[in-house]
Structures are given as structure tokens and as C-alpha cells.
N, C-alpha and C positions, 0 to 999 in steps of 0.2 A: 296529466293523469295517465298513468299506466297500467294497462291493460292485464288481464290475468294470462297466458298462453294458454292456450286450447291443445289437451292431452290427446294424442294422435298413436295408435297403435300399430307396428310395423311389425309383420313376420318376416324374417329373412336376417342374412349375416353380410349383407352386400353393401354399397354406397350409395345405391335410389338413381345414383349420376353415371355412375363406370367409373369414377374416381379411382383413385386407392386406397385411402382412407375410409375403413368401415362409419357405417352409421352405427352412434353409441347412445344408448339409453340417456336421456339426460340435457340431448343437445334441442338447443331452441331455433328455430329456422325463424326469421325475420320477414317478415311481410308489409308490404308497400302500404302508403296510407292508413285508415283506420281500422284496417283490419288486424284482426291478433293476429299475435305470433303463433306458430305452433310448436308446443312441446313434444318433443319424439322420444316414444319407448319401445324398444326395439325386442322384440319376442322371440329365441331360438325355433327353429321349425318342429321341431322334434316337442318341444315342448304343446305348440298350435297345434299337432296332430294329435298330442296326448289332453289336451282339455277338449278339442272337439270330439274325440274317441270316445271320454268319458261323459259328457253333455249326451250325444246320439244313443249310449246304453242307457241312459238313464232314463229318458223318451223314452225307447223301446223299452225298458223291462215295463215303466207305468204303464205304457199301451195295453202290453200283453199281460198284464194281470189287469188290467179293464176289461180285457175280450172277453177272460177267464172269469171275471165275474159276471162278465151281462149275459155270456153264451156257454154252450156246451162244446165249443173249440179246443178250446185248454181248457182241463179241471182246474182250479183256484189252490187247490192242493199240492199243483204238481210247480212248485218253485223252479224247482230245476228246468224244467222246460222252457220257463220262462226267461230266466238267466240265460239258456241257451240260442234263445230266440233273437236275444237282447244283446247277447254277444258276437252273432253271425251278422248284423243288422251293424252292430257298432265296426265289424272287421271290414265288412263292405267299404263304409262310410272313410275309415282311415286309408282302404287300398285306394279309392276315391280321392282323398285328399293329397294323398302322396304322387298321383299320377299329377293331380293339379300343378303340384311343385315340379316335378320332371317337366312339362309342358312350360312351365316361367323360366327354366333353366334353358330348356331347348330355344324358345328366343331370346335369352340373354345370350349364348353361347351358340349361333347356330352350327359354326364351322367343328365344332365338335361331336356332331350327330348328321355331321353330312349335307344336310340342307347347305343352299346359298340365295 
């Protein structure tokens, strides 16, 4: 009986190994005994930053026209305010994300940021 592979999501354009051979959307990694295999689909960064960008705005605009309606913080009228709230709150989150990525790079790569 053959097992279905279990879909495993990767951000990054690297090989998981140091290899050189990038990891490619598609490839099945083989595991011992009865456990599944895993399917890998590999996710550009840029892309990971762009769905969590828009996920965290989406959060924050709902929050902030929930405030807007239960409190007199934000008027419920004032959209834009809210968009804006929603969008400082999302830019955070992406500078956030992105610092993440520079710190996985910094130890893949120490000797290029000077560490040893």
C-alpha cells in the first residue's frame, strides 16, 4: 500500500542541505519506515512576505473598524483611518518579516556579515 506524501511548505530558494541543487516545488523527500513521504513546495520569499503583508492588514483593518464600532477611538466613518492603521500595522509586520529572512541568511552565510 502506498502512502499519500504529506505537502510540506518551504520559503526560501536555497537546498535545506548546502547542496547546489536548489529545492524545486514538486520533489518528494523519502522517509524511512512507515512513515510518509514528504511532498515539497517551495514558496519564493517575496511572495511569504507578500501573503503575510496582506493576511496582518486584513487583521488589523477588521480590528480597527471593530474598535470603531464598539468605542469612540475611531469614528466607524472614518475608513481611511482605518486603512491607515491597518497599513502601518501590516508595514511593521513585513519590516519584521524581512529582518527574519536577513537573520536565516546571516547564519547560512556567516562569513559574509563578519561573524565567525
Amino acid at each position: 500500500m502506498t502512502e499519500v506524501p504529506v505537502p510540506v511548505t518551504l520559503v526560501g530558494t536555497g537546498t535545506g542541505d548546502g547542496g547546489t541543487a536548489p529545492l524545486t516545488t514538486g520533489t518528494v523527500a523519502t522517509t524511512p519506515g512507515p512513515t510518509p513521504n514528504i511532498l515539497v513546495k517551495v514558496v519564493p520569499p517575496i511572495l511569504a512576505i507578500f501573503v503575510r503583508f496582506v493576511n496582518l492588514f486584513g487583521t488589523s483593518f477588521l480590528s480597527t473598524i471593530g474598535v470603531g464600532a464598539m468605542t469612540d477611538l475611531i469614528p466607524i466613518s472614518n475608513v481611511k483611518t482605518a486603512v491607515m492603521v491597518a497599513f502601518m500595522a501590516a508595514s511593521l509586520g513585513a519590516v519584521k518579516d524581512i529582518v527574519t529572512i536577513f537573520a536565516g541568511l546571516e547564519r547560512k552565510y556567516p562569513l559574509l556579515s563578519g561573524s565567525v
